[in-house]
Each structure stands twice: as structure tokens, then as C-alpha cells.
C-alpha positions as a Python dict, from the first residue, in 0.01 Angstrom:
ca = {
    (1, 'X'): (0, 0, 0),
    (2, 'X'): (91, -237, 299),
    (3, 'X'): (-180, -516, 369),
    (4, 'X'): (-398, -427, 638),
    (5, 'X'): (-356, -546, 1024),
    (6, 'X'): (-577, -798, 1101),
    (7, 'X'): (-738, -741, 1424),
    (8, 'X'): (-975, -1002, 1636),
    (9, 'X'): (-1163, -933, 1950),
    (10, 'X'): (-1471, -1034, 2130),
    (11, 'X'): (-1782, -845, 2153),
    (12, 'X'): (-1710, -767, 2518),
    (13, 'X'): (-1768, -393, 2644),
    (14, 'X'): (-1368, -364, 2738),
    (15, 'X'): (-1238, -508, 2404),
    (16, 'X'): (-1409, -270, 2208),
    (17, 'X'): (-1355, 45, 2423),
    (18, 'X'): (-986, 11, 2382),
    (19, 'X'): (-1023, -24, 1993),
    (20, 'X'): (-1326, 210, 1896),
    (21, 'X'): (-1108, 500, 1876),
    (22, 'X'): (-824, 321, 1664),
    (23, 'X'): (-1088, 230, 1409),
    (24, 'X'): (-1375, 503, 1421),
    (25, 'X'): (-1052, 750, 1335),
    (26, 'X'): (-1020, 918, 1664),
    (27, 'X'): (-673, 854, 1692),
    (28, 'X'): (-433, 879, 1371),
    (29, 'X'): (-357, 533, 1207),
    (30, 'X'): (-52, 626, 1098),
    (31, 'X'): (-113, 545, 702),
    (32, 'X'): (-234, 136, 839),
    (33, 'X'): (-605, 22, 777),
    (34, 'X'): (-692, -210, 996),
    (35, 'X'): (-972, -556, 908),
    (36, 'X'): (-1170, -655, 1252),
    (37, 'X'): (-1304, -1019, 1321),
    (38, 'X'): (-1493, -1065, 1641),
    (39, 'X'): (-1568, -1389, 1830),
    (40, 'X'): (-1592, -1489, 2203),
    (41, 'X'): (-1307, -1588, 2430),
    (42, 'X'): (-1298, -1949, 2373),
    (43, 'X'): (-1323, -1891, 1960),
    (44, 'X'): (-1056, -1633, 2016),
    (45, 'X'): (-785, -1882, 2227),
    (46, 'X'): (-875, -2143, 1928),
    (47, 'X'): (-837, -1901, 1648),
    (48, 'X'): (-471, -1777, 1768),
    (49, 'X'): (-348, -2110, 1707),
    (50, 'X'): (-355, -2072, 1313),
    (51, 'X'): (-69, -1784, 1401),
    (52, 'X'): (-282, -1561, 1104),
    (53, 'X'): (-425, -1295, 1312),
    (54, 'X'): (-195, -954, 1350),
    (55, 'X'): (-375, -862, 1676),
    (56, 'X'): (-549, -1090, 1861),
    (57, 'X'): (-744, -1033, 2251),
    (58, 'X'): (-660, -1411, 2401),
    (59, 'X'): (-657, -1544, 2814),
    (60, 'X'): (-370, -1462, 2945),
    (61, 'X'): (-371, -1832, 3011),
    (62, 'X'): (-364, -1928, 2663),
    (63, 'X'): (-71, -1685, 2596),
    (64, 'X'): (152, -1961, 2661),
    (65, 'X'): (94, -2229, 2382),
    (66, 'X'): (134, -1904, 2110),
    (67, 'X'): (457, -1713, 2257),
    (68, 'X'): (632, -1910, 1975),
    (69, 'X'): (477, -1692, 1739),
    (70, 'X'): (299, -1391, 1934),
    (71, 'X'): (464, -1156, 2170),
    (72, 'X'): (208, -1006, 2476),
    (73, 'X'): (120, -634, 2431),
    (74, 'X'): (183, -431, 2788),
    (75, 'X'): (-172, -273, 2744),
    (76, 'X'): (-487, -391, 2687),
    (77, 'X'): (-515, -630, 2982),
    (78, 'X'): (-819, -719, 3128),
    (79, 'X'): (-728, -703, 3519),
    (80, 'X'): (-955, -815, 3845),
    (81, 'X'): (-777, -675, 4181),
    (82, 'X'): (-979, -835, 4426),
    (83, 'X'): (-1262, -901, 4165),
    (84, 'X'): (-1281, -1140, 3897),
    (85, 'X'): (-1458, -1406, 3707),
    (86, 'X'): (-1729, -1593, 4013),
    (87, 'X'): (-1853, -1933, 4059),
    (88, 'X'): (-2246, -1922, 4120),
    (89, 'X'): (-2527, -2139, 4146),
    (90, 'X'): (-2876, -2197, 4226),
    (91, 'X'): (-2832, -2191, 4592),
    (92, 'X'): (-2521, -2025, 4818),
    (93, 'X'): (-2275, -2300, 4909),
    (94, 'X'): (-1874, -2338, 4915),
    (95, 'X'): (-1667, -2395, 4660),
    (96, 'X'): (-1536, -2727, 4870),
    (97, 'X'): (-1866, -2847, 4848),
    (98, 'X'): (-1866, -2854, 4417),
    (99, 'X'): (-1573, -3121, 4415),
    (100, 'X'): (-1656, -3299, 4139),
    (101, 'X'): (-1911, -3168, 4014),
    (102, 'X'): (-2046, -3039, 3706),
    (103, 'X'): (-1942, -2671, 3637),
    (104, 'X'): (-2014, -2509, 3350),
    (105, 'X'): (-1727, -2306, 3210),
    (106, 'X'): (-1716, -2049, 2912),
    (107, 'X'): (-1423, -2240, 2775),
    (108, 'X'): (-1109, -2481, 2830),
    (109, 'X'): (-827, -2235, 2749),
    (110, 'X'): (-971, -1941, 2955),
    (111, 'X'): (-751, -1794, 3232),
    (112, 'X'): (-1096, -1830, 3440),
    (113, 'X'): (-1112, -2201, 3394),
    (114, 'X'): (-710, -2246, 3476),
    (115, 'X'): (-757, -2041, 3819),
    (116, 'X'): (-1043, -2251, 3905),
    (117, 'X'): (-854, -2538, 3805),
    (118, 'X'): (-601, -2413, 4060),
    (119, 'X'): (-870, -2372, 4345),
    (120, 'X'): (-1059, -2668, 4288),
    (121, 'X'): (-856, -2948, 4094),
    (122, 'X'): (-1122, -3185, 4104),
    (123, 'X'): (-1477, -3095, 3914),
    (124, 'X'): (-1623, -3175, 3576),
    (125, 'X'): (-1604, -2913, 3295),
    (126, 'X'): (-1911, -2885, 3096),
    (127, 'X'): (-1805, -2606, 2849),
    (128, 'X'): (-2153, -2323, 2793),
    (129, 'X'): (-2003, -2077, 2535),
    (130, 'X'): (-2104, -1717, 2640),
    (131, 'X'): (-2296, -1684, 2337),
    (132, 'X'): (-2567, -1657, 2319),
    (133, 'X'): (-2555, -1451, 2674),
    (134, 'X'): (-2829, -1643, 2866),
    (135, 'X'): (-2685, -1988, 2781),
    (136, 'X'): (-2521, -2026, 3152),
    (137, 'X'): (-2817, -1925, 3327),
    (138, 'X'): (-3040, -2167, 3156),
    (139, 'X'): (-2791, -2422, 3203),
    (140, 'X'): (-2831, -2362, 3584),
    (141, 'X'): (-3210, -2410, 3627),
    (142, 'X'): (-3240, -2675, 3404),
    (143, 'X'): (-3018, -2893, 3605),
    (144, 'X'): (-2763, -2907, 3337),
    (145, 'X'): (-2445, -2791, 3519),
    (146, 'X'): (-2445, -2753, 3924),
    (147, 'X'): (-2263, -2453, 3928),
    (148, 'X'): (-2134, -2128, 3652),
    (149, 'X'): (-1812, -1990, 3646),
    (150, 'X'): (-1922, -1640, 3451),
    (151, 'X'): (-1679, -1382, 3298),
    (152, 'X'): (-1749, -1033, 3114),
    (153, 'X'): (-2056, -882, 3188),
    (154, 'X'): (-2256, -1205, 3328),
    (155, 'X'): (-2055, -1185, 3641),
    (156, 'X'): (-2259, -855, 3704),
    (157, 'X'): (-2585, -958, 3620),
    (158, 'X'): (-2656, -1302, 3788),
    (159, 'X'): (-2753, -1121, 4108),
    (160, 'X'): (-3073, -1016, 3872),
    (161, 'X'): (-3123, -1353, 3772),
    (162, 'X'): (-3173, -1539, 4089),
    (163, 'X'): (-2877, -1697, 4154),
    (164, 'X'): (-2618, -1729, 4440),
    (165, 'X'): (-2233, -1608, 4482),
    (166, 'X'): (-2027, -1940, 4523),
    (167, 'X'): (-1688, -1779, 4457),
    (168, 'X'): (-1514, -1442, 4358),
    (169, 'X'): (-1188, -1618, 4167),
    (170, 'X'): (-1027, -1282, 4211),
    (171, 'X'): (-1080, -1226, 4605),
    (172, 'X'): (-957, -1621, 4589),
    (173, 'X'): (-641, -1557, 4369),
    (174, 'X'): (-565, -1210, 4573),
    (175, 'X'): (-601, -1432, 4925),
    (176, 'X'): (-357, -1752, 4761),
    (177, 'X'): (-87, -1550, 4644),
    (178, 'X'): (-20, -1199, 4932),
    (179, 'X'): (-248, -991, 4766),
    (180, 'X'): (-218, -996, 4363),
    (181, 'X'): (-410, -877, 4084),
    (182, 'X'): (-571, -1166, 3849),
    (183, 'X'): (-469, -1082, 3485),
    (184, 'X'): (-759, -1277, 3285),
    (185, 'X'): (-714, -1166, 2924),
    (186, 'X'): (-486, -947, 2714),
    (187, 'X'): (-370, -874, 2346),
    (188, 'X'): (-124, -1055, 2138),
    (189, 'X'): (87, -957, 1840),
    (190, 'X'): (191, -1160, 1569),
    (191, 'X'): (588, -1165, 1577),
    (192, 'X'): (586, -1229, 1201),
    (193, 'X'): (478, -881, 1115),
    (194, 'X'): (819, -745, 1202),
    (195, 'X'): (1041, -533, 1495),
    (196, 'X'): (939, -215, 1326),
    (197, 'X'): (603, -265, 1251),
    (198, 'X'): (547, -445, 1608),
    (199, 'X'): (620, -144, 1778),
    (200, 'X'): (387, 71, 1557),
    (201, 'X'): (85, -105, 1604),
    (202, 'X'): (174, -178, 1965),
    (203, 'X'): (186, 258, 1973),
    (204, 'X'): (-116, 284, 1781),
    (205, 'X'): (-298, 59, 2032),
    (206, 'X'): (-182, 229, 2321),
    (207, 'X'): (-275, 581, 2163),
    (208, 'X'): (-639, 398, 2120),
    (209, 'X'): (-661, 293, 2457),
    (210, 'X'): (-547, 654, 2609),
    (211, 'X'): (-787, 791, 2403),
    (212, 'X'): (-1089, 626, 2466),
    (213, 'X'): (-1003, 659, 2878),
    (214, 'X'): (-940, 1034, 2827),
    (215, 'X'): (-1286, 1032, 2688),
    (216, 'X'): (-1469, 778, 2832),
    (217, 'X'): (-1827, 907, 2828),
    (218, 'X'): (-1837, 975, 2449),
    (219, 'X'): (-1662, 629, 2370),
    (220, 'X'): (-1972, 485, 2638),
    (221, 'X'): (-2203, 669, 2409),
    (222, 'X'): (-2094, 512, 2111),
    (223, 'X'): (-2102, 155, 2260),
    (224, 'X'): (-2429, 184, 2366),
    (225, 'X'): (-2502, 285, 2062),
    (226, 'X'): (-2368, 1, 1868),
    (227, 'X'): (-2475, -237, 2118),
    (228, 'X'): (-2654, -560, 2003),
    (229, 'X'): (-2652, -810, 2250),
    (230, 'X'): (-3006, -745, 2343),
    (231, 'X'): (-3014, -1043, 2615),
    (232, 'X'): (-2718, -859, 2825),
    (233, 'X'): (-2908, -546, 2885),
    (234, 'X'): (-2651, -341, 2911),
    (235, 'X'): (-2705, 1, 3027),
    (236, 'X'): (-2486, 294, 3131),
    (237, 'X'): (-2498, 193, 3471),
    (238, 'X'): (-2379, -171, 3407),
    (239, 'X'): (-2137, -23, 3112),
    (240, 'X'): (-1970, 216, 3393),
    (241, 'X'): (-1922, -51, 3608),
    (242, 'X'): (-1755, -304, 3413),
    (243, 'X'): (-1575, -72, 3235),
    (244, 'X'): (-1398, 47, 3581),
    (245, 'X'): (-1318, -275, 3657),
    (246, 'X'): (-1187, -367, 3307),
    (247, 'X'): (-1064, -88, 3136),
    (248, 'X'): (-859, 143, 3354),
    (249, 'X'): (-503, 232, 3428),
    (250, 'X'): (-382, -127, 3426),
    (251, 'X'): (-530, -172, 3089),
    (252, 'X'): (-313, 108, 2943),
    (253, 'X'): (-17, -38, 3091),
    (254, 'X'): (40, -355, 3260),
    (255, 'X'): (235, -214, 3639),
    (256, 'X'): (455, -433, 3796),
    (257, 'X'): (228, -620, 3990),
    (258, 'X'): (42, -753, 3692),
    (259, 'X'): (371, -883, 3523),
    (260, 'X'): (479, -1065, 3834),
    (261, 'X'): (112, -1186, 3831),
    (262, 'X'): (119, -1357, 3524),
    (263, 'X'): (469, -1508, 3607),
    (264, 'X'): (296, -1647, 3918),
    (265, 'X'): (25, -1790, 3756),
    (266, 'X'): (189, -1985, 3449),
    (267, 'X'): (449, -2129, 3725),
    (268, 'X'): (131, -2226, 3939),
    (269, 'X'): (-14, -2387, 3675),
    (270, 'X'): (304, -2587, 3529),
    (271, 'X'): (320, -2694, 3879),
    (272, 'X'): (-24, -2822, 3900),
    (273, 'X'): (-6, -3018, 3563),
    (274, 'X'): (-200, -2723, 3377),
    (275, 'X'): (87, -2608, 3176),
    (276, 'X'): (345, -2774, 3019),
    (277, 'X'): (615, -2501, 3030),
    (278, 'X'): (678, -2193, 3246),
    (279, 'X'): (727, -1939, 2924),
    (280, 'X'): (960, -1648, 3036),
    (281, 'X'): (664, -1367, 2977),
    (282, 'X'): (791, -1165, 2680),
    (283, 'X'): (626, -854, 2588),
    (284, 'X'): (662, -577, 2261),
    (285, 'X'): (744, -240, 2364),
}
């Protein structure tokens, strides 16, 4: 029997919607069993590195410094058009105005923190892992950071928790560059496991993904269900509306748009000293 496929996501609402149906049996495996790990962004862009994973969900950003040894998968992208990560704080103010400054980021390799790097060279990165949820928030009102740049769910929520829009990075990105889409995070696969079996588990992903859109209010059921980050309070309200934003059409297959987005964003960030290569963006069918 072949070895399983090692899969690792976070415990983000759109990361398991596209894989619940893959592993819960909805969709036919195809004779593979699959072994999950799960662990926030930041943990995720580390882990790559070690090249051991089969499947991993990493920042597009990140992408880069593993393309020797993962290819990108065209679905399963995490997408903002118009909308993305946002900067808050304690009171409104510009971005301008944070130069140099503490911010508190949810990680160094995070497509989040490069795009912010991009709109504001100059601020101090104080990295607040997302876990445990409240961490940023707490941060803020203690004096800690002077501003939060949230991702996943947390950029819904801080409206509820008292705090002030700064800066949509997504409305930002859309306005620098005519109008594109900000591709935050996608999925990897490990080169090493083979042309043939690269294209299987690249099918059976995208087969997981249709499935789970074609029935998104049972797969919203079930992650409710299994939900157990009780400091998010995520309900189906808040579950609808992030999953709309991340895990649509351009999640099942990156358009055009998106692809010429990521091109414009590692060449951005070479430019700026972020990068230190433009990688030509390879994906597996």
C-alpha cells in the first residue's frame, strides 16, 4: 500500500472547507489515505522549509523560498479583490502616520506582512501569532504594539472589539497596481512525490474543493460543528461571510488575474529588497 499524503493546514474556516470533503469521504480518494497536521500561518511558512510535507497551505509570499522543491497548486487560493488582511488600532488614523512604529504582525513570511512591507517600508514588526485568537487585541490595549495587521477571521471581528480601521491591504494593493486581486495564501505540493502522483492529488484536491462549494451549507454545518476556537465566535453569519470572501470561484481555480497577481507581487517585492529572486510562478496541473 503506498504511504499516505501528508497534508498540513491551519485551523482557518477556508483551509478546512476545501479539505473536509477529501477527508470526511465525500469525494473518492482514489485508493490514497491521507495524514493531516494543522498549525497557523506562520508555523505553516516555517514548517515547508523541511520539504517533508506532501501538501502544504503556505503565503503566497513564502512560495518563493520552496519552489525548489514545491510546485503551487492552481486551486485552493485564498484571494481578497478589493478586501484583504487590515491594519487597525485603538483609534482611526493613516497608515502614513504608523511610520515606524510598532505593528504587530501574525508573522514574518506572511504575504500580509510583505504587502505592508510594500505600503509602508518603514515600521517595527512585533510578531503576535494568531493563536491563541485574542492575542492581537490584547496586544492593542495594553500598549504593546500601536497598531494590528489581522488576517483570517480577526479581520471581521475587530469592529466588535473596539477598535479602528487603519488600512484595508486589499483596497491598497487593488488602488497600487490598476485594479488587482491580492492572492494571500495558497497550497503547495511536494515535487518529490512524482509527475503522476502530482497530478492525482492536485485532482483529488480540486474534486474536494468543487465539492464542498457545490454544497456549501452542509460542509458550514459540519465546521460549525467541529469548531473549537471558542474565543473566535464564529457563527453562521461570520462563517458565510468569510467563507465568500475566501473560498469561492478563485479558490477552485486561480483566473488569470490572480496569476498575473502573484507575478506582480514577487517582482514588487524583489524590487523593494523583500525578495531575493523573481521565481517564474510554476504551477501542477
Amino acid at each position: 500500500m503506498p504511504s499516505p499524503i501528508r497534508l498540513a493546514f491551519s485551523p482557518d474556516s477556508d483551509d478546512i472547507f476545501m479539505f473536509w470533503p477529501l477527508l470526511e469521504g465525500k469525494v473518492d480518494a482514489e485508493g490514497l489515505a491521507f495524514e493531516v497536521e494543522r498549525a497557523d500561518t506562520e508555523a505553516l511558512n516555517a514548517r515547508a522549509a523541511a520539504g517533508d510535507i506532501d501538501v502544504v497551505a503556505v503565503s503566497i509570499a513564502r512560495w518563493p523560498a520552496i519552489a525548489d522543491r514545491y510546485l503551487l497548486l492552481p486551486h485552493g487560493m485564498s484571494v481578497g479583490r478589493g478586501y484583504g488582511p487590515v491594519v487597525v488600532a485603538t483609534a482611526g488614523d493613516t497608515l502614513a502616520s504608523l511610520e515606524g512604529r510598532r505593528i504587530g504582525v501574525p508573522g514574518l513570511r506572511t504575504t500580509a506582512t510583505t504587502v505592508l512591507r510594500l505600503l509602508l517600508p518603514r515600521f517595527e514588526a512585533v510578531v503576535v501569532p494568531i493563536s491563541p485568537y485574542a492575542r492581537a487585541f490584547e496586544a492593542l490595549r495594553s500598549g504593546e504594539i500601536d497598531a494590528a495587521l489581522l488576517i483570517h477571521e480577526g479581520r471581521l471581528t475587530y469592529e466588535r472589539e473596539g477598535l479602528a480601521l487603519v488600512c484595508d491591504l486589499g483596497l491598497a494593493w487593488a488602488d497600487a497596481t490598476g485594479g488587482l486581486p491580492l492572492p494571500l495564501g495558497g497550497n503547495a505540493i511536494r515535487r518529490g512525490l512524482g509527475e503522476d502522483r502530482v497530478a492525482k492529488v492536485s485532482r483529488l484536491v480540486r474534486a474536494s474543493i468543487r465539492w464542498a462549494l457545490e454544497h456549501r451549507e452542509e460542509t458550514m454545518r459540519a465546521l460549525l460543528a467541529r469548531e473549537t476556537r471558542a474565543d473566535v465566535g464564529l457563527d453562521h453569519a461570520m462563517l458565510d461571510r468569510y467563507l465568500a470572501m475566501y473560498a469561492n470561484a478563485d479558490t477552485l481555480d486561480a483566473p488569470d488575474d490572480v496569476r498575473r497577481a502573484i507575478e506582480v507581487l514577487y517582482a514588487r517585492a524583489h524590487a523593494a529588497g523583500l525578495m531575493d529572486r523573481v521565481p517564474r510562478v510554476e504551477m501542477a496541473p
